[in-house]
N, C-alpha and C positions, 0 to 999 in steps of 0.2 A: 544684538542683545548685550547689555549692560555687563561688566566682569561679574559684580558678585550674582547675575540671575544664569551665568554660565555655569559658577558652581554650584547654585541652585540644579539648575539644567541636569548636570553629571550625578547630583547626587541623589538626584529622584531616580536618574535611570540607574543609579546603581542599587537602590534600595528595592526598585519593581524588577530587575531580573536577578538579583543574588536573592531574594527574599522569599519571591511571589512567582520566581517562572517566567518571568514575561520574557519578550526576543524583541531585540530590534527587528525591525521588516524599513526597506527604502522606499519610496515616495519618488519618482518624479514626476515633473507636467505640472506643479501647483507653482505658480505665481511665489517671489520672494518678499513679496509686501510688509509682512509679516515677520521677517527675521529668520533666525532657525529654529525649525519646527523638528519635532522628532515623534517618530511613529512606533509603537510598541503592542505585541501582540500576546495574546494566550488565550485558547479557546475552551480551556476546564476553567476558566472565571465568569461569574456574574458579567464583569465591564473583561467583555473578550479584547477589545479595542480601548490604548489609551495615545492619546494624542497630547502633546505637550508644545506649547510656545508662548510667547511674550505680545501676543497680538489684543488690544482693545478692543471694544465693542466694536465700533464703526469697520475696521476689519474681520471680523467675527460675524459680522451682519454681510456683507462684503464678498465672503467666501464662502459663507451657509451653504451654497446648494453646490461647489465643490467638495467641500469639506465631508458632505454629506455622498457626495460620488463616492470620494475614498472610502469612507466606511463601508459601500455597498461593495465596491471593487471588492478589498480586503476580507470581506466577511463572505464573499462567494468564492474565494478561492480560500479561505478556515473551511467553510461548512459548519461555522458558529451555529448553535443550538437556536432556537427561534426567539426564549428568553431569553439572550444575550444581549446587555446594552450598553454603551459605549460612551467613554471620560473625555472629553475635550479640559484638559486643562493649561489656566492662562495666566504666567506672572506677574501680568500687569497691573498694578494697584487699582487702576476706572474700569477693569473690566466686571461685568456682572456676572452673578449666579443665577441661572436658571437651567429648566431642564426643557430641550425640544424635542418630541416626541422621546426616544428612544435613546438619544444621546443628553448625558450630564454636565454641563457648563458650570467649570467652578473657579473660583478665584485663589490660587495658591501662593504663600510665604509662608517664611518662620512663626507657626504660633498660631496657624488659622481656625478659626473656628470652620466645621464642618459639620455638613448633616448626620445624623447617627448611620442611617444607610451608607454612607463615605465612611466611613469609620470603621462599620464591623466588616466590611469590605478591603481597609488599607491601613488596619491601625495605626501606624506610624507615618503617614501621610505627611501632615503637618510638621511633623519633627525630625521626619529624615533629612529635611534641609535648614541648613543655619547658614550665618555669615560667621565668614573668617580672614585674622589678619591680613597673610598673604595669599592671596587669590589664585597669583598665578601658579605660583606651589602645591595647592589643593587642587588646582586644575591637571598639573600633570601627575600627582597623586591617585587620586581619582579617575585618570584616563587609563593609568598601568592598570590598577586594579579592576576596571571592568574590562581589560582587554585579558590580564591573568585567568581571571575569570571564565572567558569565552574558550582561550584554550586549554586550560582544565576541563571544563565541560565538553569539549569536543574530542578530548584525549580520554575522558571518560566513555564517551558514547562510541568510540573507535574498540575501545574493549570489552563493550559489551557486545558490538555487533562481529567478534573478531571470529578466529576461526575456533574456539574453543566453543563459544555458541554455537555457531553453526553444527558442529558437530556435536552438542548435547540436544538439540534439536530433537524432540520425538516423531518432527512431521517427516523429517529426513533419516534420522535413527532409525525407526522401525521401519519401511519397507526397503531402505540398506540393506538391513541385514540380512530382510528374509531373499532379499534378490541374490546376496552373496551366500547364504547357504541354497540355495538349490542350482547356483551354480558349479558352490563344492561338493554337492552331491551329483550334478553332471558328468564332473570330472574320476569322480569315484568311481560312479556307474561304468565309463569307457574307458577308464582302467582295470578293475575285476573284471570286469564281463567281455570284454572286449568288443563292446558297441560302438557303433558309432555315433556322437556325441547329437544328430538330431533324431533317432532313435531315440536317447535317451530322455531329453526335452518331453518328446510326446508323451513316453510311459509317467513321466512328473508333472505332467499336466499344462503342454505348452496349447495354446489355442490349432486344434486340427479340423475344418469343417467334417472331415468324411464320419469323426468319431465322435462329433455331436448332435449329427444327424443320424447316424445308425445306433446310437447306441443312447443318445439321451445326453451327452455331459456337458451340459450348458454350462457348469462352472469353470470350463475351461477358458470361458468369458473374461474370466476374471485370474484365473491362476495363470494364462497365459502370459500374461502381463509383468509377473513376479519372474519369470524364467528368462534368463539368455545363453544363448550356448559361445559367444564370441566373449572372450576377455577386453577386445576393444569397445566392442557394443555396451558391456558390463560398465565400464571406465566411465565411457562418455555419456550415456545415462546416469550414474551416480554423483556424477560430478554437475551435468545438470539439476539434477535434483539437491544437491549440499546447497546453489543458488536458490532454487525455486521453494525448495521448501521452507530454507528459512522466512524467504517472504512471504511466503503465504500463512504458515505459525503465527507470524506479528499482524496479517490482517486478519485472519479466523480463527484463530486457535487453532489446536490438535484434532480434535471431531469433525469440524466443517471441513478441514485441511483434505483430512485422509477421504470424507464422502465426497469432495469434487475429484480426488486422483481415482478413488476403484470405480466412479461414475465413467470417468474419460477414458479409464482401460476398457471397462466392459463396453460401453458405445462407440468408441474407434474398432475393437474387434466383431461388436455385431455386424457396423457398416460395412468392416470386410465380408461376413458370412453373408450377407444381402447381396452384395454386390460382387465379390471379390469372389474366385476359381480357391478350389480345393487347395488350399497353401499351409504349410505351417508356420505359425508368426509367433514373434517371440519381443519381448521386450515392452519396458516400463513406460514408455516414450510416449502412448496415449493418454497416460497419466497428466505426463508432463506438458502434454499442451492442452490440458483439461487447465489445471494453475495457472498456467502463460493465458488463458483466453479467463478466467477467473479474475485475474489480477489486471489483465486491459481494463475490463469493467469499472473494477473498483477505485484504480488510477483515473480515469476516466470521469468516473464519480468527483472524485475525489479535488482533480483539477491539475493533478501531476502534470498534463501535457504542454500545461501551457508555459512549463518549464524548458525551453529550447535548448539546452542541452540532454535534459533527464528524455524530452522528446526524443531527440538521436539517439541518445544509448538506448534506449527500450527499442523504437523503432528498427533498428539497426539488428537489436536482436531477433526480432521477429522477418527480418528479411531472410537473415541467416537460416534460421528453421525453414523456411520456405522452400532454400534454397535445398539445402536436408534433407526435405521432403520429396523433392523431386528426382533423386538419386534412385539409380538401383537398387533391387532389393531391399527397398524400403519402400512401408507402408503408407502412402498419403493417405489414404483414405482413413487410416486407422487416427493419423496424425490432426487430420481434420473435424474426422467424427471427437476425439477431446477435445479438442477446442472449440468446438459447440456446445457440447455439455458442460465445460468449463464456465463460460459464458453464461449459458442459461443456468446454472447451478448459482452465480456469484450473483444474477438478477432477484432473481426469488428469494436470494438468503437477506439482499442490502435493503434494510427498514428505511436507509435514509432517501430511496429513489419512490418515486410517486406508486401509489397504492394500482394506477391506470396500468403502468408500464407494467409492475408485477404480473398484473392478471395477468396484462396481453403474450409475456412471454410465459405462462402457464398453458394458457391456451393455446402457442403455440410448441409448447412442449410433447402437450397431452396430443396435440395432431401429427406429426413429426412420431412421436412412440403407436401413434397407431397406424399411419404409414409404414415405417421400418415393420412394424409387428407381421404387416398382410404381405410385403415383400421377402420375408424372412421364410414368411408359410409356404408361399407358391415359386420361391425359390430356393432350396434347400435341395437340388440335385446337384452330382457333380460326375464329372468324366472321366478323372484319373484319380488315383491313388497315390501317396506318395511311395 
């Protein structure tokens, strides 16, 4: 690419991501035929995809049906809206303006005339690039400042995701708290009274089979959940949850958030009452892999996996809990039954997955709660008492 179409080059990318949001995204496997190309993304635009090089028709015709791979690659791992269509632009002077299917082919310098739809879409298109004296000067000009740029921006977005969030978090705020006051009302209880601290659990409502079978109190389903009687168990669930909930907040909000966590406490605890001897169980931890199976989904969805490191870390996480699960004293079953409801809760909520899949995990939701439901009925005896 010629010097002055280099500072062309920078100074488009710098006008479409200071300006308009765009990100650079990397390309390999395309042929260098063409020069350097540069790929750019944003998926709240009109043209989610713009593509920028110095290639003439005859390579333009040449590379059509890769050209046209990338965009499909790129826009399956956005999840670009269906309107979303896509700027091939080319500073070569013989290259043509048209439009193929869904992708825009346009001819860019200083001064160019452009369609109205290119215009209300990139006002300053044609004019964010000009020629200047010295070239190479405005080149490493322009290089600092879109690299200044990137890390401001990233040094922004470090603060917003910092721990000050996390802890203003309502998805994580609100059942904090309520999990650490009724563990300081625990501590109360078996110090005035001189109980002992799972004694006290029960009488505040930790999940008991004997005492929702005899007496009715299904809500312990759920209040179970909120209660721990271990200051370590308290720790390690809260601290789970300052991760989990923040991310679940930025993919559902506060509403969805909080009805996948009391889904996956009450259905990790019923799966105990189904299956599981007369025990008293306590802790938020069904919740929390109600989110971890919510957020597989959505990742999933989404295309996160095919990120090989973000793969490890997540996966890695999920071995970990497994391994958590399998310990003493600890509920898999409870840990399991959330993360199914997590999962089926984060399918029926995502509009963006097929309207088929929806149903079918409704249907198999609704068979599944009427299973548990007859197991629940014809198994509700128990042998000991605590």
């Amino acid at each position: 690419m010629q010097l002055n179409k280099q500072v062309w080059l920078l100074q488009l990318i710098k006008y479409l991501i200071t300006t308009l949001g765009y990100m650079r995204v990397s390309v390999s496997g395309r042929p260098n035929s063409a020069g350097q190309d540069e790929w750019l993304v944003n998926p709240t635009r009109k043209y989610a995809i713009v593509h920028i090089s110095d290639a003439p028709d005859t390579v333009r015709n040449a590379q059509s049906r890769i050209t046209l791979a990338t965009f499909r690659q790129i826009e399956g791992l956005l999840k670009t809206p269906e309107s979303s269509r896509y700027l091939d632009i080319s500073f070569n002077s013989e290259a043509s303006v048209y439009r193929d299917g869904e992708i825009e082919c346009i001819r860019l310098y200083p001064g160019a005339e452009l369609t109205p739809d290119i215009i209300q879409q990139f006002p300053q298109l044609s004019t964010c690039i000009y020629d200047v004296e010295d070239a190479d000067k405005e080149i490493g000009r322009l290089q600092k400042d879109i690299i200044s740029f990137a890390i401001s921006k990233s040094r922004a977005q470090r603060s917003e995701d910092g721990v000050g969030a996390h802890l203003k978090c309502p998805t994580f705020l609100v059942p904090a708290l309520i999990c650490i006051l009724y563990w300081g009302l625990i501590m109360v209880i078996t110090g005035q009274f001189k109980s002992d601290s799972t004694s006290a659990a029960i009488a505040l409502g930790a999940y008991y089979k004997a005492y929702v079978v005899i007496f009715g109190q299904y809500w312990r389903l759920l209040t179970g959940g909120l209660i721990h009687i271990s200051p370590l168990h308290l720790f390690c669930n809260i601290m789970a949850l300052y991760s989990l909930g923040y991310m679940a907040h930025k993919e559902y909000g506060f509403l969805k958030s909080m009805l996948i966590l009391i889904v996956g406490v009450m259905t990790g605890n019923l799966l105990e009452f189904v299956c599981g001897a007369n025990k008293v169980i306590v802790g938020i931890s069904g919740g929390l892999f109600a989110l971890l199976g919510g957020l597989t989904v959505t990742y999933l969805r989404k295309g996160y996996f095919r990120n090989p490191g973000f793969r490890t870390s997540y996966l890695s996480s999920i071995y970990m809990n497994i391994v958590i699960s399998l310990l003493p004293n600890v509920s898999w079953m409870g840990h399991l039954g959330g993360f199914v409801a997590g999962m089926a809760i984060a399918v029926l909520m995502d509009a963006e997955l097929s309207r088929r899949l929806r149903i079918n995990a409704a249907i198999c939701a609704l068979i599944a709660a009427v299973v548990i439901g007859y197991l629940g009925f014809n198994n509700s005896g128990f042998n000991e008492f605590y």
